[in-house]
N, C-alpha and C positions, 0 to 999 in steps of 0.2 A: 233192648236185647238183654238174655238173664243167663244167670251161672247159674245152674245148681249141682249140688253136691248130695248122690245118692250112697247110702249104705244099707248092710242089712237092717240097721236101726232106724232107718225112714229117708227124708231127702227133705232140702233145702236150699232155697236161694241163695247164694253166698253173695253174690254180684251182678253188678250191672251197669251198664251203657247204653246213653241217647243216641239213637241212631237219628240224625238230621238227614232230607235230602238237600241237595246242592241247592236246590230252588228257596228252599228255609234259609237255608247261610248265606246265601248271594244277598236275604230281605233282613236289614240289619233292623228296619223298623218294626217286623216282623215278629224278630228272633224279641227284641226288648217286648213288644206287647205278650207273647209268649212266658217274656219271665227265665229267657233260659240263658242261661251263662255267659258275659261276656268271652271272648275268644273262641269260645266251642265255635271249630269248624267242621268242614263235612270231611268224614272218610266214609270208604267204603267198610263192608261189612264184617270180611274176614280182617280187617286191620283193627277193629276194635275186638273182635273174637280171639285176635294175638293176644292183646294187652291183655282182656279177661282171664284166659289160660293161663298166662305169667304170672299175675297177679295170684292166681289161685296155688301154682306148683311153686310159688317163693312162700307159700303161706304156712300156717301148722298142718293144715288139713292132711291124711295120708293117702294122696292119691297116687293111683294106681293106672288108670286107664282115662282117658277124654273121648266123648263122645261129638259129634257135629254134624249137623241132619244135612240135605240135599243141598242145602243153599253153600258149603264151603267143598263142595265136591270138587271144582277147578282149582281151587283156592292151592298153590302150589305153596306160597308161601306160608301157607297155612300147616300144610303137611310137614313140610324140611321143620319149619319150626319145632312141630310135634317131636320128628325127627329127633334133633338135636337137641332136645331134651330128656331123651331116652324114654319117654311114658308111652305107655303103649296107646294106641288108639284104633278108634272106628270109626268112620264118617258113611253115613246110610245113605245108598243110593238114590236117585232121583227117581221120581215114575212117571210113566206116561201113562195119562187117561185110557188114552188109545190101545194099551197094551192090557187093560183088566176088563174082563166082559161085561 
């Protein structure tokens, strides 16, 4: 999963997190031939998209608004977070195949 950070002067990755699924971290043989981090366990998605957000609004950068596509739509804890941060944001709705001709 990736951060990036748009202005009018362009956009850039600022951060990012391995998203493992549960079936990865349950295989600790796995996770070592892999090469990936001891302790790294599994979260879900929007719990590493907090941290990245945190991470970014503690930072210099001067952000203004956060963005987050269809996948953190339920993600309530996602939202209050946003919330309680005061920044503003947008999270773009899902779509149904079935709804575009």
């Amino acid at each position: 999963m990736f951060a990036a950070y748009t202005s009018a002067k362009g956009r850039a990755l600022v951060d990012r997190e391995l998203y493992l699924p549960k079936s990865w971290t349950e295989d600790a043989d796995r996770c070592r031939a892999a090469r990936i981090p001891e302790g790294k366990s599994f979260a879900f998605k929007p719990k590493l998209a907090r941290a990245m957000v945190r991470r970014a609004l503690n930072s210099a950068l001067p952000i203004a608004w956060v963005t987050a596509d269809a996948a953190y739509r339920r993600g309530w804890h996602f939202r209050r977070m946003l919330e309680e941060t005061g920044v503003g944001y947008v999270r773009c709705p899902s779509h149904s195949r079935s709804s575009h001709p």
